[in-house]
FIVONU-581885 format. One line per field, with one value per residue: x, y, z of N, C-alpha, C in turn; residue number from 1. Coordinates in Angstrom, 3 decimals. Example, Ala and Ser with C-alpha at 12.3 -4.5 7.8 and 13.67 -1.06 7.14 Angstrom:
// FIVONU-581885
n.xx <- (13.190  12.850)
n.yy <- (-5.690  -2.250)
n.zz <- (7.800  7.080)
ca.xx <- (12.300  13.670)
ca.yy <- (-4.500  -1.060)
ca.zz <- (7.800  7.140)
c.xx <- (13.200  12.900)
c.yy <- (-3.300  0.030)
c.zz <- (7.800  7.870)
nr <- (1  2)
// end
This chain:
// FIVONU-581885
n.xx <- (0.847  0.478  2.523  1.186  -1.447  -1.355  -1.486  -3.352  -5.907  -4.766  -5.714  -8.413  -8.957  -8.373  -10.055  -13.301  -16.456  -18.860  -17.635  -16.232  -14.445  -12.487  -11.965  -11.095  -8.469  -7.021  -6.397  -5.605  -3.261  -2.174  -1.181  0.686  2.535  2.600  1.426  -1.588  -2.565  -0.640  -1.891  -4.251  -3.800  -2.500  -4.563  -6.343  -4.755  -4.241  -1.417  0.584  3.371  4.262  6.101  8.681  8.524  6.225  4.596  4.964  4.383  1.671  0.646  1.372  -0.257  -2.341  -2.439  -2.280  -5.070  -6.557  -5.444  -7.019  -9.436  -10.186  -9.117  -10.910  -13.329  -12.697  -12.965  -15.653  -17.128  -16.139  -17.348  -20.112  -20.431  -19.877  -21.950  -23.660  -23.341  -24.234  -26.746  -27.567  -26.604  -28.704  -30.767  -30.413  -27.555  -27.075  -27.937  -27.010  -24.078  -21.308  -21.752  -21.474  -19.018  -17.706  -18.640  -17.677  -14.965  -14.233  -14.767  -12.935  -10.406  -10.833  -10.120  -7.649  -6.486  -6.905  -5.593  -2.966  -1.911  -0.651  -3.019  -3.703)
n.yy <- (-1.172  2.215  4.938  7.777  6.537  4.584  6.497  7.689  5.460  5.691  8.467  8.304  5.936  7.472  9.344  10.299  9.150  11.171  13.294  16.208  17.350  19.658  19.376  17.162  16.301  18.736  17.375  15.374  15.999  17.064  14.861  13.523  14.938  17.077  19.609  20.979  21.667  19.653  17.465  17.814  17.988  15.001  13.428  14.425  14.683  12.433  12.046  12.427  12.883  11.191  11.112  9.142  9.181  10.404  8.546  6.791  7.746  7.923  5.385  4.848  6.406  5.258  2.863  2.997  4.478  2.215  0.360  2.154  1.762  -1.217  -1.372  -0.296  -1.261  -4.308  -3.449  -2.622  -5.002  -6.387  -5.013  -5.861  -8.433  -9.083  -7.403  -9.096  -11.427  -10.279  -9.675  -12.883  -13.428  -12.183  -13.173  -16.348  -16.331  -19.410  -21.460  -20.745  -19.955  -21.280  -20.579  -17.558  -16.988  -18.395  -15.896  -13.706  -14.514  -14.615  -11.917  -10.947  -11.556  -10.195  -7.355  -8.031  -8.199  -5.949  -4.378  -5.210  -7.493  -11.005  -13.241  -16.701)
n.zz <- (0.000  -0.703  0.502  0.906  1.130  2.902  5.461  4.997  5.478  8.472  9.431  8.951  10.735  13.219  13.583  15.486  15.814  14.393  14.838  14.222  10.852  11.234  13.951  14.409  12.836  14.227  16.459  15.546  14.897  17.115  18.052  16.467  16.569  14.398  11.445  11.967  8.983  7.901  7.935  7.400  4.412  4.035  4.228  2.089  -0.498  -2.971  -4.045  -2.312  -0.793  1.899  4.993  6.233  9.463  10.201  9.075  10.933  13.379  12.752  13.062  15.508  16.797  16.588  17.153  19.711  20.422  19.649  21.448  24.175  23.284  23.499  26.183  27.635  26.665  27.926  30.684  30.539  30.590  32.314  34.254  33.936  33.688  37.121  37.793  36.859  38.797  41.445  40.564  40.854  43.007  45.034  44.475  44.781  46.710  47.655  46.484  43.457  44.133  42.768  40.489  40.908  41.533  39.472  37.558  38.633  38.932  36.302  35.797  37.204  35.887  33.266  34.127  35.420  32.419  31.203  32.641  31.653  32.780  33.004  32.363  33.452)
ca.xx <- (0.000  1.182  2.469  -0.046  -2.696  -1.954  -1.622  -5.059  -6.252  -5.009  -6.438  -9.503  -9.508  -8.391  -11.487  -14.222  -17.935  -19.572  -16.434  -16.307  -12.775  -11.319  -11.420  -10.081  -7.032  -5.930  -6.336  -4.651  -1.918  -1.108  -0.782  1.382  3.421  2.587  0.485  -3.009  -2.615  0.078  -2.867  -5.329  -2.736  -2.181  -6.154  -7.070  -4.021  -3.429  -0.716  1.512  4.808  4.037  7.700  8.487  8.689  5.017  3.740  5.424  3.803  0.255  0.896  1.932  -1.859  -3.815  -2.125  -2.518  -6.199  -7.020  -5.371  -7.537  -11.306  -10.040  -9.364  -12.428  -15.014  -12.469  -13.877  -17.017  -17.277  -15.895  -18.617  -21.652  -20.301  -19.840  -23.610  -24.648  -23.069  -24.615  -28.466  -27.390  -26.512  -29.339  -31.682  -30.171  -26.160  -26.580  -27.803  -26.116  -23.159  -20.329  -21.840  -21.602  -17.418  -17.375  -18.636  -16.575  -13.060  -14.030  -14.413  -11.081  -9.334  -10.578  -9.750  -6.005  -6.330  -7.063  -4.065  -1.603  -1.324  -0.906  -3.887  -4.306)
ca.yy <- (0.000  3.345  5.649  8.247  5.555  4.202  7.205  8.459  5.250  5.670  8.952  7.820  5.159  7.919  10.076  9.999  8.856  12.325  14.593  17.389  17.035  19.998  19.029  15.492  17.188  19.713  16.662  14.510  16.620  17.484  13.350  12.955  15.884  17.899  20.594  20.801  21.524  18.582  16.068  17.828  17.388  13.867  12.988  14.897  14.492  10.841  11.890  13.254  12.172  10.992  11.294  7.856  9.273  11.049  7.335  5.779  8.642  7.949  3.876  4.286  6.835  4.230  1.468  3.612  4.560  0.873  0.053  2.520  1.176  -2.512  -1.293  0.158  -2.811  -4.942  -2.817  -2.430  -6.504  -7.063  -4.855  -6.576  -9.733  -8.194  -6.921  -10.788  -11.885  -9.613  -10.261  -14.073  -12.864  -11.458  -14.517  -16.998  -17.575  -20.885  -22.517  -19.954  -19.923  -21.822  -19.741  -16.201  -17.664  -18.407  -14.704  -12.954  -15.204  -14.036  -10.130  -10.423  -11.729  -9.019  -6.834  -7.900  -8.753  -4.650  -4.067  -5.599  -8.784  -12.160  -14.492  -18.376)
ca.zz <- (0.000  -0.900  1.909  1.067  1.080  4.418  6.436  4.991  6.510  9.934  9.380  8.889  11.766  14.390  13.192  16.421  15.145  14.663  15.106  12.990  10.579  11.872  15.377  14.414  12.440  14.954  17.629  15.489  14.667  17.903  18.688  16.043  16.192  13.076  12.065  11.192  7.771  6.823  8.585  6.049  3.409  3.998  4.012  0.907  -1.304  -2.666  -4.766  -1.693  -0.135  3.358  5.384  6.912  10.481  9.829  8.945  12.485  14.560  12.665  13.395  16.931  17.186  15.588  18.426  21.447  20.656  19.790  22.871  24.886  22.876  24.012  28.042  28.223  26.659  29.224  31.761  30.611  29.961  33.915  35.102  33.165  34.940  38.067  37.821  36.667  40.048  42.102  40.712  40.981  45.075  45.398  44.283  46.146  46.781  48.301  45.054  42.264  44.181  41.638  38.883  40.730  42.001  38.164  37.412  39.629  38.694  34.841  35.764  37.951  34.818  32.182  34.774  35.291  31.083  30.900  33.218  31.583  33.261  32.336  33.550  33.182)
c.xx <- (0.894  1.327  1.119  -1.598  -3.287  -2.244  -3.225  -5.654  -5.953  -5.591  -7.916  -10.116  -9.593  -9.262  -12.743  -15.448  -18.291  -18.532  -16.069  -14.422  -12.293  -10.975  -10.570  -8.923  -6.267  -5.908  -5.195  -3.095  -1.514  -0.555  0.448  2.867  3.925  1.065  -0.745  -3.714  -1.802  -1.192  -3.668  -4.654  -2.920  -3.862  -6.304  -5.984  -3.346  -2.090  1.033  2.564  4.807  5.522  7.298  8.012  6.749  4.169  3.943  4.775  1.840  0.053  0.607  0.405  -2.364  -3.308  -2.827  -4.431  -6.765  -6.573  -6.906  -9.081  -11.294  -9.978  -10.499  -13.740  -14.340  -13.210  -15.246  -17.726  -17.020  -16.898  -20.247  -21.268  -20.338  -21.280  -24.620  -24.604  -23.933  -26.120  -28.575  -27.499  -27.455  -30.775  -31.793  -28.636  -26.199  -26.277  -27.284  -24.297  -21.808  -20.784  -21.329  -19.752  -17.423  -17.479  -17.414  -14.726  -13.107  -13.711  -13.117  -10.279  -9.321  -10.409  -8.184  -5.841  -6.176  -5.800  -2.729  -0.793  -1.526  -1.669  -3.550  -5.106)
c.yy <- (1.237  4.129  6.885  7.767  4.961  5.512  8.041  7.207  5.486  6.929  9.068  7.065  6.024  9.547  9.470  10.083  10.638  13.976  15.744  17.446  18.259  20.049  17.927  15.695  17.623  18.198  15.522  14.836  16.718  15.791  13.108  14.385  16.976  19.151  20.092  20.783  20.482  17.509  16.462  17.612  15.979  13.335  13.369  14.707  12.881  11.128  12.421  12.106  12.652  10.604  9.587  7.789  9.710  9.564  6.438  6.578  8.220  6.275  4.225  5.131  5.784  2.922  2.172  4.049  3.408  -0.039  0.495  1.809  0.056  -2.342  -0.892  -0.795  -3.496  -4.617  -3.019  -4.085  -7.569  -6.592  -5.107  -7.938  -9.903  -7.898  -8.398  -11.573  -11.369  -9.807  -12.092  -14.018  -12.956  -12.987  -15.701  -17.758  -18.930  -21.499  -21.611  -20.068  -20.300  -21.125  -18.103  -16.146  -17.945  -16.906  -13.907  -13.224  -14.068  -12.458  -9.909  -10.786  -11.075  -8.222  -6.872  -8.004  -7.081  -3.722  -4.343  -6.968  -9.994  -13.111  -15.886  -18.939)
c.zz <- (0.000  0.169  2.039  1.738  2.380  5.621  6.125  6.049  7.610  10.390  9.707  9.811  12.913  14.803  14.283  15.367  15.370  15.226  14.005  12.528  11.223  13.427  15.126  13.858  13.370  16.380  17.407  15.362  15.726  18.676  17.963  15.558  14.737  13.018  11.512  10.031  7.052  7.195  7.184  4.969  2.860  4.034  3.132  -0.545  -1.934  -3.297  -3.423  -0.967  1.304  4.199  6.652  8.646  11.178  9.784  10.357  13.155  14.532  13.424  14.708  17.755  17.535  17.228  19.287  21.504  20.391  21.465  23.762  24.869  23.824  25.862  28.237  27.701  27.443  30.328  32.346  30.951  31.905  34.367  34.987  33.995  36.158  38.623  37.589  38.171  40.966  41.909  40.826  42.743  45.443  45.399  45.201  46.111  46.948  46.337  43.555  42.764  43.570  40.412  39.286  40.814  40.145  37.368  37.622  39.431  37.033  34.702  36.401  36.573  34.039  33.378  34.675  33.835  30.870  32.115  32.889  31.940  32.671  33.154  32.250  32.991)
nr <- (1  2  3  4  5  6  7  8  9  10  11  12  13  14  15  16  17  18  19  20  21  22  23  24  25  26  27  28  29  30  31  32  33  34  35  36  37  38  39  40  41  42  43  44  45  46  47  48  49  50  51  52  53  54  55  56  57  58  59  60  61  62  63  64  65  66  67  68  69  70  71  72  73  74  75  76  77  78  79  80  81  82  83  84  85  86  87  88  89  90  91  92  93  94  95  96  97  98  99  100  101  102  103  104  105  106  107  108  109  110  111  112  113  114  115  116  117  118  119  120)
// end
């Protein structure tokens, strides 16, 4: 893929649903250390010469805000389990009990999984 080509996509991926482009420009520019007009540049021009260092800064965006989407449905994904345990509690521990201890192990693991840690 052409360098132009890719950095429009990551462009394109690190574009918020419903964000107006020149907020997402001047936001992205200031992530990737350029200005607001080479970002519009590099989105509207296919024919342009994207600088190698310019394509590692858009890359290393595009990670770190895919990172962030993924910690936060972890999150979100421990505390829907979390909330299953708890109306399981509420019903009747005795006889739920090995399902809400099965709950509760799963939200501790996306939990440490959204920290960084290595579960088993």
């Amino acid at each position: 893929m052409p360098a132009a080509a890719e950095a429009r996509c990551h462009i394109q991926a690190l574009i918020r649903p419903s964000e107006p482009l020149k907020t997402a420009f001047a936001r992205i520019a200031a992530a990737i250390g350029v200005t607001e007009r080479r970002v519009r540049q590099m989105w509207a021009d296919p024919e342009i010469c994207v600088r190698a260092s310019e394509l590692d800064a858009l890359r290393a965006a595009r990670a770190a805000a895919s990172e962030r989407l993924i910690t936060k449905e972890l999150h979100d994904h421990a505390a829907l389990l979390d909330a299953q345990a708890a109306r399981l509690a509420v019903i009747d521990p005795d006889i739920h009990g090995p399902e809400i201890a099965r709950l509760r192990n799963l939200a501790l693991r996306a939990r440490r999984a959204a920290a960084g840690e290595v579960t088993s």
